[in-house]
N, CA, C and O atoms as a MOPAC input file, in Angstrom:
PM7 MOZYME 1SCF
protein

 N      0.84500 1    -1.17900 1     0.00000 1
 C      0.00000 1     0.00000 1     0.00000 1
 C      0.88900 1     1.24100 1     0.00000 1
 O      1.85400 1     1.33600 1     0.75800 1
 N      0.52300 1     2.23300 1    -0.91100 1
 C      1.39300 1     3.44900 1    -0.76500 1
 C      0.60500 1     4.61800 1    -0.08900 1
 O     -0.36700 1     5.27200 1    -0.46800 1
 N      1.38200 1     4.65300 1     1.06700 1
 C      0.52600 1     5.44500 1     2.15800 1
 C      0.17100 1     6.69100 1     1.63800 1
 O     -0.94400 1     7.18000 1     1.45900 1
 N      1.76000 1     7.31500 1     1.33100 1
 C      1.13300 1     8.58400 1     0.53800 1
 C      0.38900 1     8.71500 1    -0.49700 1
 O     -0.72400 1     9.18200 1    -0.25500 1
 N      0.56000 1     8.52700 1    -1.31200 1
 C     -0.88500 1     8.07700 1    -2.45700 1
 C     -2.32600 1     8.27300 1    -1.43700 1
 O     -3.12400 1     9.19800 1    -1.58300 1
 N     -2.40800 1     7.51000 1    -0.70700 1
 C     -3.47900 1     7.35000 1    -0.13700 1
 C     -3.89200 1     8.70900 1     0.90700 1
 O     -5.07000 1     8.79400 1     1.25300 1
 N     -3.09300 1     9.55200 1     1.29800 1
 C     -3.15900 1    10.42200 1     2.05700 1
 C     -3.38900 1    11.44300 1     1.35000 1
 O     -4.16900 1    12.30400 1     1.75700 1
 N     -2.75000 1    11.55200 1     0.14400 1
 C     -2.67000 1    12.62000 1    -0.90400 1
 C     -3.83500 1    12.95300 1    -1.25900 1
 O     -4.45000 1    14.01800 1    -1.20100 1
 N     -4.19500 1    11.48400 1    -1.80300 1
 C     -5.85100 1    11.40400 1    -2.28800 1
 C     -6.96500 1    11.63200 1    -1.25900 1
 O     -7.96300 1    12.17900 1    -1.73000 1
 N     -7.01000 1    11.32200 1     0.08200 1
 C     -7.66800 1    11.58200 1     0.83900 1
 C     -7.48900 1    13.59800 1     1.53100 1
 O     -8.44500 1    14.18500 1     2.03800 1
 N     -6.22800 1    14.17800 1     1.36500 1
 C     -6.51100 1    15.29400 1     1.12200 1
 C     -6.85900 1    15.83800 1    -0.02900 1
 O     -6.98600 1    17.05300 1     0.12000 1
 N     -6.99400 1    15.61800 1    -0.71400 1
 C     -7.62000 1    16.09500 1    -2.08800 1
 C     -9.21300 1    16.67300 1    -1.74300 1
 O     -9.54700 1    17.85700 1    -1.78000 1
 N    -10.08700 1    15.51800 1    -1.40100 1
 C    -11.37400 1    14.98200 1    -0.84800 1
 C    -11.64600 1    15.88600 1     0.02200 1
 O    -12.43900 1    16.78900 1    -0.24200 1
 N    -10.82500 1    15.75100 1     1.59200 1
 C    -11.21500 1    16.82500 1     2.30000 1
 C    -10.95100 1    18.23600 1     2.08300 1
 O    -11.40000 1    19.06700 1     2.87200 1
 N    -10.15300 1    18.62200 1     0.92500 1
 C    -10.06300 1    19.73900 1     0.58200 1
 C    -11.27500 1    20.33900 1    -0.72000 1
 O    -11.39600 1    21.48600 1    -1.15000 1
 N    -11.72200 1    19.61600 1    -0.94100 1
 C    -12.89100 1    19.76000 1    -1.77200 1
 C    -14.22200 1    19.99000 1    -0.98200 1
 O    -15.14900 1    20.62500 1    -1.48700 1
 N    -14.29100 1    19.42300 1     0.34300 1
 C    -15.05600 1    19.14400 1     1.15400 1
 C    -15.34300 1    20.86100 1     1.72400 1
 O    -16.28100 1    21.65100 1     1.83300 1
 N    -14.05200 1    20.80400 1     1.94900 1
 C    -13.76900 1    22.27900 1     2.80500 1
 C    -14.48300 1    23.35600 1     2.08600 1
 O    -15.54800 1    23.90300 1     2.37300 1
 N    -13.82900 1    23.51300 1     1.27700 1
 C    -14.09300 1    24.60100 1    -0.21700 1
 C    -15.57000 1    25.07300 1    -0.61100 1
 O    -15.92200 1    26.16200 1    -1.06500 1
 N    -16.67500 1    23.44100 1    -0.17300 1
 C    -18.08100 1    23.53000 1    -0.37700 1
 C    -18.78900 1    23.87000 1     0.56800 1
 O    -19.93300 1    24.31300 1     0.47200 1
 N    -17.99200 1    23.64100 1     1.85600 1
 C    -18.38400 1    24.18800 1     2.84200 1
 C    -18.06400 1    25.25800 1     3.05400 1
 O    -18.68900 1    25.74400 1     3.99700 1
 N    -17.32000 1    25.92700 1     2.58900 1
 C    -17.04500 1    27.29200 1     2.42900 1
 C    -18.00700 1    27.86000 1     1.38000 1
 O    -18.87500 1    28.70700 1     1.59400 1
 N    -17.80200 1    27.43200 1     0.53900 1
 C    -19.16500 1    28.14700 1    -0.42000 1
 C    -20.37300 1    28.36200 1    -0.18000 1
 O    -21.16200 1    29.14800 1    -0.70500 1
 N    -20.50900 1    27.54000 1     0.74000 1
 C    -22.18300 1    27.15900 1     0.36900 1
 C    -23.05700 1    27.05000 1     2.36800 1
 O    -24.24400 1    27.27800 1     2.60000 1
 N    -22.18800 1    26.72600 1     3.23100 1
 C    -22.60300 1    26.34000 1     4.45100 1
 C    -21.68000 1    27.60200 1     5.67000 1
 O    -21.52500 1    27.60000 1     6.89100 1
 N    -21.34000 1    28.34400 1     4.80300 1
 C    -20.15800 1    29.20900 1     6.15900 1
 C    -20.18000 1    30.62400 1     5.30400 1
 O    -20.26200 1    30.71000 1     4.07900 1
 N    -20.05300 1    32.10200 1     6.58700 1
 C    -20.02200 1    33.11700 1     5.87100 1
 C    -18.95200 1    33.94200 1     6.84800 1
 O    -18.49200 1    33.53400 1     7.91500 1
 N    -18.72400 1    35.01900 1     6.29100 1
 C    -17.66100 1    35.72100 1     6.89700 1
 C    -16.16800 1    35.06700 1     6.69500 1
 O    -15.60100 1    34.26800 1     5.95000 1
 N    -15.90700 1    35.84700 1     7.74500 1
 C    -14.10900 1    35.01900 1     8.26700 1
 C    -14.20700 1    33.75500 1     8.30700 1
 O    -13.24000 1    33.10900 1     7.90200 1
 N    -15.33800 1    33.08200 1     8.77900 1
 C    -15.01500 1    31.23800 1     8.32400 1
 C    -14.93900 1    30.61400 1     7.09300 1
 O    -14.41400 1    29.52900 1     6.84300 1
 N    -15.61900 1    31.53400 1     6.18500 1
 C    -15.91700 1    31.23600 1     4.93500 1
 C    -14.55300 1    31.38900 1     3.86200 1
 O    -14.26800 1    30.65700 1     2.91300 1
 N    -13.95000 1    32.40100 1     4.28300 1
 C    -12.28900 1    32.58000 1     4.20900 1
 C    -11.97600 1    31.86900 1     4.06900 1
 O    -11.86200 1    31.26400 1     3.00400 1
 N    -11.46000 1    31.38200 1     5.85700 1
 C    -10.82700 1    30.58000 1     5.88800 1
 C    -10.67300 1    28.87300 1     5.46200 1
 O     -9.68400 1    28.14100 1     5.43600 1
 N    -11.86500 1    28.66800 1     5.20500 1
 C    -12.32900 1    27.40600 1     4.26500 1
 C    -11.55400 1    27.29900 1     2.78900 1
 O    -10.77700 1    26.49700 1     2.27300 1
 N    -12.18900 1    28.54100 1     2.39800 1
 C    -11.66700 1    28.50300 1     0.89300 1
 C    -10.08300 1    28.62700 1     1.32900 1
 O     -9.53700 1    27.54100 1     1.52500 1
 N     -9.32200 1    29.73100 1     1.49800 1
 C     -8.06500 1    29.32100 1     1.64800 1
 C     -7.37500 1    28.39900 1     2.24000 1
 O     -6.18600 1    28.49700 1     1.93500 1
 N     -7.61600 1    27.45800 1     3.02700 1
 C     -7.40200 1    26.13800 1     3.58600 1
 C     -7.85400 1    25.49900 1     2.16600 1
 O     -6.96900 1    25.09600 1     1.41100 1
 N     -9.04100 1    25.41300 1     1.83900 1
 C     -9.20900 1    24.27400 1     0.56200 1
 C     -8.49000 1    24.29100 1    -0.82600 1
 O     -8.36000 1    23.26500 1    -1.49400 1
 N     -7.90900 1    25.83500 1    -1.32400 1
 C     -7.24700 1    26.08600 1    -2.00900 1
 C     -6.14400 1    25.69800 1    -1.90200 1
 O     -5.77300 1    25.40700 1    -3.03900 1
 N     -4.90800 1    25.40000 1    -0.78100 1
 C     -4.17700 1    25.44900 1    -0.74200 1
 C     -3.73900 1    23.89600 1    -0.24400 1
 O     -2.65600 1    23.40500 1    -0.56200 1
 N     -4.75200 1    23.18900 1     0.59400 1
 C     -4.90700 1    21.62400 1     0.71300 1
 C     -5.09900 1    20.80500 1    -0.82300 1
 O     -4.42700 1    19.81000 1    -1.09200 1
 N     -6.07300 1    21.36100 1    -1.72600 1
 C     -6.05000 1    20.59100 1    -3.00700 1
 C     -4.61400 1    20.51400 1    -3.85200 1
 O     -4.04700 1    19.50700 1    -4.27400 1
 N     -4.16300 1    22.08900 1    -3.97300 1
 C     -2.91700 1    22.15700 1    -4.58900 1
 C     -1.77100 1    21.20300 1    -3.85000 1
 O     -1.10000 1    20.37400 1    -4.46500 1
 N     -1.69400 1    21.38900 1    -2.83300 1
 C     -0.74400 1    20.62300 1    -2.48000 1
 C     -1.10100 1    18.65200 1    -2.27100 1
 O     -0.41900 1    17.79400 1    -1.71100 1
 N     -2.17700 1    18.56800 1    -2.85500 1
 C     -2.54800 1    17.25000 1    -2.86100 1
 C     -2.16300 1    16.88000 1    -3.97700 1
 O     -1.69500 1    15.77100 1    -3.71700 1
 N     -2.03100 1    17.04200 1    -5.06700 1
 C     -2.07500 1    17.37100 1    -6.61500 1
 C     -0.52100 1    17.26900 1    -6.26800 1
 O     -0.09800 1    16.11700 1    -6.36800 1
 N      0.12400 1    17.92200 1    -6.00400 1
 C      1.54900 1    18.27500 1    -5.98800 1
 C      1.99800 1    17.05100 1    -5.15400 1
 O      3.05700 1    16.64000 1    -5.63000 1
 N      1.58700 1    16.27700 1    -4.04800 1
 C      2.25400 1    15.56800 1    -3.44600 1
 C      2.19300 1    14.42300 1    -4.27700 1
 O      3.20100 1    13.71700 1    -4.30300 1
 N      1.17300 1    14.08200 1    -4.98900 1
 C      0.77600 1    12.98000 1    -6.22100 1
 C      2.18200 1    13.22300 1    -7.04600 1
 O      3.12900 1    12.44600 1    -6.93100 1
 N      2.20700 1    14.26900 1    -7.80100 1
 C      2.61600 1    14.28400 1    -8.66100 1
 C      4.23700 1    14.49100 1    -8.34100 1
 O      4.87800 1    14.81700 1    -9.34000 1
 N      5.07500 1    14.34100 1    -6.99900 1
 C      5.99100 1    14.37700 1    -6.25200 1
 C      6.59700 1    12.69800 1    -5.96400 1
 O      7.75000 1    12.27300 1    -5.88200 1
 N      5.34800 1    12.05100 1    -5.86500 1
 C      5.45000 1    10.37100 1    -5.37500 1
 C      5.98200 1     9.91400 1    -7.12100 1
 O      7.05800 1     9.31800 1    -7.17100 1
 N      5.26600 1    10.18000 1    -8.47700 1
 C      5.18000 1     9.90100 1    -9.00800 1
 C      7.09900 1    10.01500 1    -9.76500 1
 O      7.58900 1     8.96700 1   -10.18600 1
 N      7.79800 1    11.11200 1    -9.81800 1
 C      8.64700 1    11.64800 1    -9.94100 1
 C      9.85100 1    11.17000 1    -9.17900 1
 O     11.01400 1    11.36600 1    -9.53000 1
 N      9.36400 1    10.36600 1    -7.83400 1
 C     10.19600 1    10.18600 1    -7.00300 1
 C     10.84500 1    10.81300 1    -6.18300 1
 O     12.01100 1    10.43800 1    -6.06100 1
 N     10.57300 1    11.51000 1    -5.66400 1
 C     10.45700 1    12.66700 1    -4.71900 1
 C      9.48900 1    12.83000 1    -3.50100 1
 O      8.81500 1    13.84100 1    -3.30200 1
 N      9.49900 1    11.82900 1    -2.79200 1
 C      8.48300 1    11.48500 1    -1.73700 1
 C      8.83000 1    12.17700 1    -0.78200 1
 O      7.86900 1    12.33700 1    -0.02900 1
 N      9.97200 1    12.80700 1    -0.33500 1
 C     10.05100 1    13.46400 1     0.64800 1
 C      9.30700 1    14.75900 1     0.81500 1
 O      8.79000 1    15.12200 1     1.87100 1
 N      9.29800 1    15.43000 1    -0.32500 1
 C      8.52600 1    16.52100 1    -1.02000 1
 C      6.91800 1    16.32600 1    -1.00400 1
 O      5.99700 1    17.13900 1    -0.93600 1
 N      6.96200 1    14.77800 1    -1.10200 1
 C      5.10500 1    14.51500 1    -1.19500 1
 C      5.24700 1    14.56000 1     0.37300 1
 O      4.51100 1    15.47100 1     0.75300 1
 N      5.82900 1    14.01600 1     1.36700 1
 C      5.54200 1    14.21900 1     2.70000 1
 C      5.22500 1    15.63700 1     3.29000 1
 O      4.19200 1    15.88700 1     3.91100 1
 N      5.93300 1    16.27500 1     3.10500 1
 C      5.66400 1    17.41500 1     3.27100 1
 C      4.72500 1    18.65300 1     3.00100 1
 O      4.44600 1    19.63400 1     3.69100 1
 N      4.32300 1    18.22600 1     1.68800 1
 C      3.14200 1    19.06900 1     1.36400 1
 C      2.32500 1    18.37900 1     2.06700 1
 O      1.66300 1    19.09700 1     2.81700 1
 N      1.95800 1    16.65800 1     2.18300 1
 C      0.71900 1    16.43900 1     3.06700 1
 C      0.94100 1    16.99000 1     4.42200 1
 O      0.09900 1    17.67900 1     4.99700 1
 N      1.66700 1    16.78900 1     4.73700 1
 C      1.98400 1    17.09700 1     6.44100 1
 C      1.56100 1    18.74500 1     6.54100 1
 O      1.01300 1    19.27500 1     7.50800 1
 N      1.87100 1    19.24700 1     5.57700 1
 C      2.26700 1    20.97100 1     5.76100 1
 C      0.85600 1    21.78500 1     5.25900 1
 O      0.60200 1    22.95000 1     5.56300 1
 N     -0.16000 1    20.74100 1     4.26400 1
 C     -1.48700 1    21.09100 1     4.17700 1
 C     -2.37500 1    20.83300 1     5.07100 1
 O     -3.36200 1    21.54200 1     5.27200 1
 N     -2.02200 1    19.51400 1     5.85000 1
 C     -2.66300 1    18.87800 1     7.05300 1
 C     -2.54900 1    20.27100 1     8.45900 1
 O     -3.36700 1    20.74100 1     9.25100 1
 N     -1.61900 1    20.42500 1     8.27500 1
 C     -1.66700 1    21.81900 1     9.36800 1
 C     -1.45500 1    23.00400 1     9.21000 1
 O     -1.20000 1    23.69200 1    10.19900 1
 N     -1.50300 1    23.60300 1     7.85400 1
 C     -1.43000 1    24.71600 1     7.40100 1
 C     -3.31700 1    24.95100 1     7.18300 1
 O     -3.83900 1    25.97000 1     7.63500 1
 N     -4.01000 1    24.06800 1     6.58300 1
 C     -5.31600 1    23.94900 1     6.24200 1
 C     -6.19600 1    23.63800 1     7.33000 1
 O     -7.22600 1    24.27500 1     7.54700 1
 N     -5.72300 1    22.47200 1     8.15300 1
 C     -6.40400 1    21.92800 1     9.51400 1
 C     -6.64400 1    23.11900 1    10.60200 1
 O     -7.55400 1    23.14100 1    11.43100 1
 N     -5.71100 1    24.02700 1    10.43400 1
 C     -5.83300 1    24.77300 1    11.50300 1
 C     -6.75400 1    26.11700 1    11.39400 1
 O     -7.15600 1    26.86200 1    12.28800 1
 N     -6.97800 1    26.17100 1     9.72400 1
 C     -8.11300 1    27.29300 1     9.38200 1
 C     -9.23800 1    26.74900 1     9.61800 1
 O    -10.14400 1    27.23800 1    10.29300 1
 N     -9.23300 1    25.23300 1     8.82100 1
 C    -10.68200 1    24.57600 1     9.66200 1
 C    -11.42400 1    24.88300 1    10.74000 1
 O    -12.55900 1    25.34000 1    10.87700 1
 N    -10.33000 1    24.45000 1    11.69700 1
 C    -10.72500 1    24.11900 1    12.61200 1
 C    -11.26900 1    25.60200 1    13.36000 1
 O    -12.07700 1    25.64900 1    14.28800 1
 N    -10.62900 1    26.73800 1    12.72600 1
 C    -11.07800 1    28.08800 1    13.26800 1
 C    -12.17600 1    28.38800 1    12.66300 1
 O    -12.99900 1    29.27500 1    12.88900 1
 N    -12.13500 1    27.72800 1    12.02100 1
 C    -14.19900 1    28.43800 1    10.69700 1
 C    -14.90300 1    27.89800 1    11.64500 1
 O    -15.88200 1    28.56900 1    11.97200 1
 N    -14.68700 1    26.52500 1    12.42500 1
 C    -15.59000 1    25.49200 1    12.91600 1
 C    -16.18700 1    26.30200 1    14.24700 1
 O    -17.37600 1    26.26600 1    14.56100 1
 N    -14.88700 1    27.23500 1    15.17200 1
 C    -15.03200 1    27.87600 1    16.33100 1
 C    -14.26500 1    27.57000 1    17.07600 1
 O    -14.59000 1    27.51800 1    18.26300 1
 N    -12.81300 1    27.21500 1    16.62700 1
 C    -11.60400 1    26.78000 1    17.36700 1
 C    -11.06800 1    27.81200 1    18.34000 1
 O    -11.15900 1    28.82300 1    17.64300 1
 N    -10.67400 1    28.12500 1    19.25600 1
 C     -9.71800 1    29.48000 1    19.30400 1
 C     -8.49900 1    30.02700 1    17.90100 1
 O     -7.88900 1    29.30200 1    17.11500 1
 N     -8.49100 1    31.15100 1    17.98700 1
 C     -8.15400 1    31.80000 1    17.06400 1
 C     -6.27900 1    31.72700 1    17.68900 1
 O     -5.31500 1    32.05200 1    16.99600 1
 N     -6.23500 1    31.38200 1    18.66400 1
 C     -4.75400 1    31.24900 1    18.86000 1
 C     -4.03200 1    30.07200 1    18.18400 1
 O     -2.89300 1    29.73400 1    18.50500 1
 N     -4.79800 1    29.43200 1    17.17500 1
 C     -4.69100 1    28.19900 1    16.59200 1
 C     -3.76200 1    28.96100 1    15.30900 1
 O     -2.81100 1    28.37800 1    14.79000 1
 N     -4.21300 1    30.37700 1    14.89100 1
 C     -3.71500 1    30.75500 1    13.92300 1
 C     -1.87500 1    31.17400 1    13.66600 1
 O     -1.11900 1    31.46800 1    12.73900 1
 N     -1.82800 1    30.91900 1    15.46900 1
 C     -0.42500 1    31.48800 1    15.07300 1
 C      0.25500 1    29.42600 1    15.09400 1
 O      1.34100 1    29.18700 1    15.62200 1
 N     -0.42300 1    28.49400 1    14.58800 1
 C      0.01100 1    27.04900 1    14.62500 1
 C      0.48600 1    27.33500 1    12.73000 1
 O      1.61700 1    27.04100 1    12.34300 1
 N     -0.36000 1    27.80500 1    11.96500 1
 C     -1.15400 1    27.87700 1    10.35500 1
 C      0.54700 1    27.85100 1     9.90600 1
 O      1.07800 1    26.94100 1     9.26900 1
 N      1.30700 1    29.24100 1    10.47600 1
 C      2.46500 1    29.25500 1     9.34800 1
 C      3.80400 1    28.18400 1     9.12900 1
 O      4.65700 1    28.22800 1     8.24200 1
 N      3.63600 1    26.99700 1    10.51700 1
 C      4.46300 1    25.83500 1    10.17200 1
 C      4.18900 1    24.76600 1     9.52900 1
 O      4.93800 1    23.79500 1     9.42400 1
 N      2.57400 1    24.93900 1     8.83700 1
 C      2.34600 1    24.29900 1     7.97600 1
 C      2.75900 1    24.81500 1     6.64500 1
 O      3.32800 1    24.17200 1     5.76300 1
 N      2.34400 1    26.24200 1     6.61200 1
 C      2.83500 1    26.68100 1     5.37800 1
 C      4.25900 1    26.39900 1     5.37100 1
 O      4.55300 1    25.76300 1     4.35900 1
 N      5.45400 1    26.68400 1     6.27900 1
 C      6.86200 1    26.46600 1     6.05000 1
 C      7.26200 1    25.04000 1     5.36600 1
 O      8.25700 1    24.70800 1     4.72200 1
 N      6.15500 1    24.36800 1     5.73900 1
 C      6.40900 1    22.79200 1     5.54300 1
 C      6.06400 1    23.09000 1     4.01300 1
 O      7.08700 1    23.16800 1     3.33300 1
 N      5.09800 1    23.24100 1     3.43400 1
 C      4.84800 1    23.49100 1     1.98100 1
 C      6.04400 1    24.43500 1     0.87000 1
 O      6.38800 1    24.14900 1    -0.27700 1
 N      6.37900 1    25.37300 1     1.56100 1
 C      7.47900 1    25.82400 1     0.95200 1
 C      8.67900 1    24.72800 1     1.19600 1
 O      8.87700 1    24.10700 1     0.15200 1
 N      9.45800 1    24.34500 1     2.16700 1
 C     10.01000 1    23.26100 1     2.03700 1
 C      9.66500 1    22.35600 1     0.98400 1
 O     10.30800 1    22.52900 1    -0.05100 1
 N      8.85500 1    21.47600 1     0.97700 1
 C      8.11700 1    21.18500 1    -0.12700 1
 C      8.60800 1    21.21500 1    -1.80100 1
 O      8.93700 1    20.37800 1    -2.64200 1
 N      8.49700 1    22.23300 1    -1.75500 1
 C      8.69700 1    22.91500 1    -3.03600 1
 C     10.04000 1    23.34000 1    -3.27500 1
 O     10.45600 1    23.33800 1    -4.43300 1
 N     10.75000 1    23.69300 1    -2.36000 1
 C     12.49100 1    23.71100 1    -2.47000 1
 C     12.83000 1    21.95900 1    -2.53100 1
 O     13.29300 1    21.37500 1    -3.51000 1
 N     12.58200 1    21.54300 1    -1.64600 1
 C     13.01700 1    19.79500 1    -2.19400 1
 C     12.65800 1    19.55600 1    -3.74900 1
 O     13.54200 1    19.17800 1    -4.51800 1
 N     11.64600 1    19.73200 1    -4.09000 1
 C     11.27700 1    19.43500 1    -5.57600 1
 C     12.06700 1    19.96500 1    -6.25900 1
 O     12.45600 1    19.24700 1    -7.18100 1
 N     12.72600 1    21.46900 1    -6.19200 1
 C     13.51000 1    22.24100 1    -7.03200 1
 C     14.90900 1    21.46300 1    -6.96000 1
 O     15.72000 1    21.61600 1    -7.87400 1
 N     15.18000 1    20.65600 1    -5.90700 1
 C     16.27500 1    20.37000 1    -5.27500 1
 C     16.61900 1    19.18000 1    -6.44700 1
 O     17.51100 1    19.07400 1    -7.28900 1
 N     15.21000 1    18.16700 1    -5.98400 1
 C     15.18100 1    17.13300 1    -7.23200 1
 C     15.50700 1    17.64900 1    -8.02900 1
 O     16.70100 1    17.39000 1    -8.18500 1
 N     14.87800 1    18.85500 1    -9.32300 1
 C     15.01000 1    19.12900 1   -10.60000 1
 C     16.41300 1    19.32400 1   -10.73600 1
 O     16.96700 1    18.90100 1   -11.75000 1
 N     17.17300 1    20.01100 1    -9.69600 1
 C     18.67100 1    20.80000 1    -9.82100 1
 C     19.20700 1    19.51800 1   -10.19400 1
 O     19.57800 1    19.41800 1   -11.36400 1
 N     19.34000 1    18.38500 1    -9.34000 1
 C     20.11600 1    16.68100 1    -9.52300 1
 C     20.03200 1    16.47600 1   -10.86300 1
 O     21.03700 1    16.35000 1   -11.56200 1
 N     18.33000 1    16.40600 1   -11.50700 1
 C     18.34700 1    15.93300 1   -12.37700 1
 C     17.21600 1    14.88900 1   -12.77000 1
 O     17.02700 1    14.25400 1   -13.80700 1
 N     16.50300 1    14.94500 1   -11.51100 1
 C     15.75000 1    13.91700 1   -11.34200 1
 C     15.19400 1    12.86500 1   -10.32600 1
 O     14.41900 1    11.98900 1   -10.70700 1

């Protein structure tokens, strides 16, 4: 079983999830924060796929890990989390930029 694959794809899902619930079931600042959590959970689901595929799994770890708590933590504030959750948001994002320097890192090698 390839875990990531499976995690990737399962953020994909809940980031789609988010996004509709942002559209359609949440207003204001939660509604925000949905869409930008879901925007930024899909992309990096997409990207961790397409990271496993390339061979570059360390890179797919990280975007899941780094959407999982870069995104989880807006959630969880649309939902009625404390808002001190927000200062958790930007070590997810760091994890996503990481992310994306490993991938560049791959391309620099060669592959």
């Amino acid at each position: 079983m390839n875990w990531l694959m499976m995690l990737a794809a399962l953020s994909g899902a809940i980031a789609v999830g988010a996004g509709a619930f942002g559209a359609h079931g949440a207003s204001g600042e939660a509604a925000a924060w949905l869409k930008t959590g879901g925007e930024y959970q899909l992309i990096h689901a997409v990207a961790a796929l397409v990271a496993v595929q390339i061979g570059a799994k360390g890179a797919g770890w990280l975007f899941v890990a780094g959407a999982a708590i870069f995104a989880g933590t807006l959630y969880l504030m649309a939902l009625g989390a404390p808002r001190w959750l927000g200062a958790i948001t930007p070590i997810g994002g760091t994890a996503l930029i990481a992310g994306w320097l490993w991938l560049a890192w791959v391309a620099l090698r060669g592959g």
